[in-house]
N, C-alpha and C positions, 0 to 999 in steps of 0.2 A: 743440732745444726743451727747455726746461727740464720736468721731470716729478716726482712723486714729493713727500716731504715737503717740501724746499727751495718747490717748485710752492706747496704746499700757504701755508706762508710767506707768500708774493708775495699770495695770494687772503685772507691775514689769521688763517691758523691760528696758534697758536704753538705747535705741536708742536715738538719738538726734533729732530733729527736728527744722524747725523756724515758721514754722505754726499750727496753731490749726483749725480742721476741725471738725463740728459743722454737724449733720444729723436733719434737719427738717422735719416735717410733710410739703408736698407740699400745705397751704391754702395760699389763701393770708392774712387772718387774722394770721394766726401762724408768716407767712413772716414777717408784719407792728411785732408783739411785739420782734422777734428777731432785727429786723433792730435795735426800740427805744433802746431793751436792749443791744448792743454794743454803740450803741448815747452814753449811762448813763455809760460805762465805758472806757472813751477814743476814741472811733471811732466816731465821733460827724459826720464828712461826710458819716457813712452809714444811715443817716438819709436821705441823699440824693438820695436814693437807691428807684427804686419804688421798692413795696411789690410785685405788678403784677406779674413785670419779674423775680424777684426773684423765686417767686413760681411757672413759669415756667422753668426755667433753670435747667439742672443737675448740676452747679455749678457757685456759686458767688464769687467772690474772692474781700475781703472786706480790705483794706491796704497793706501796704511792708513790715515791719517791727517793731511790729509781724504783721502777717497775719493771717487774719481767712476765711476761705473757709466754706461759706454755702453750704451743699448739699441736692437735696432732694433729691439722691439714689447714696448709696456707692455700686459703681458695680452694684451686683445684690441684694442687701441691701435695704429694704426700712425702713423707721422709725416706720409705722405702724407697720411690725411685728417684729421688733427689740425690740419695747421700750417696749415690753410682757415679755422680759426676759433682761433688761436692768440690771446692779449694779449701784446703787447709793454707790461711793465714798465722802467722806468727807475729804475735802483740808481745813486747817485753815476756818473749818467752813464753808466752801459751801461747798451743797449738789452737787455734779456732775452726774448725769446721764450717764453711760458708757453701749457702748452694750458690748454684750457677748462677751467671748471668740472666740464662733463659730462664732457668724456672724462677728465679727471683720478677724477673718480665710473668712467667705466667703467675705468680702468685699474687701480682697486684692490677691483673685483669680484673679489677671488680666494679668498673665502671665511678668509682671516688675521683673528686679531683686531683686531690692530692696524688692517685694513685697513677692517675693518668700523666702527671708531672713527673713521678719517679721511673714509668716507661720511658720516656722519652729522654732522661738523663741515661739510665742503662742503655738504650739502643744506641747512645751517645759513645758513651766508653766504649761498649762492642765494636762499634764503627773505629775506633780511636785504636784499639788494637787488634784492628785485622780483621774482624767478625771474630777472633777466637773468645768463645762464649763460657771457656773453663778458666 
């Protein structure tokens, strides 16, 4: 599930970003098909990646440029109860999985500035349509 400024994007921010941060289920079976599926679109060394540590880490950082950062917990974010109220976005035709509103709001409680700037852009849009936070 998509997370993070990218997320941010999708919901109508235009922040910029140079990475895309990815929220996984922490299995290692979830890990092994995330790793193959960046393998299958240019990242051919996250193939090199075990699943294990993956799915123990709060965060993998998978290339430079782009970079994609696997997480299994944004903040206080987990994917299990995110991807309940997830939107699926549609980009030329891929389905994207994006979490909400709110927990994109809770995910960037971390006291950063920056973080502090992208609450206040999302309570934005929420406000902008209706309070509806899906």
């Amino acid at each position: 599930m998509l997370v993070g400024a990218s997320a941010l994007q999708l919901w109508g921010s235009t922040r910029a970003t140079r990475d895309i941060d990815i929220l996984i289920e922490p299995t290692v079976a979830n890990a092994r098909r995330v790793l193959a599926g960046l393998g299958e679109t240019g990242f051919g060394f996250a193939k090199e990646w075990l699943a294990e540590e993956v799915a123990k880490r709060p965060v993998t950082i998978i290339g430079d440029s782009p970079r994609v950062d696997i997480l299994t917990v944004a903040w206080s974010v987990h994917y299990r109860e995110a991807s309940k109220e997830a939107t699926v976005f549609t980009v030329e035709t891929v389905k994207i999985p994006t979490a909400s509103i709110d927990h994109l709001i809770a995910s960037k409680r971390t006291g950063r500035l920056q973080d502090a700037a992208d609450i206040e852009v999302l309570e934005e849009i929420k406000r902008l349509r209706g309070g509806e936070a899906r």
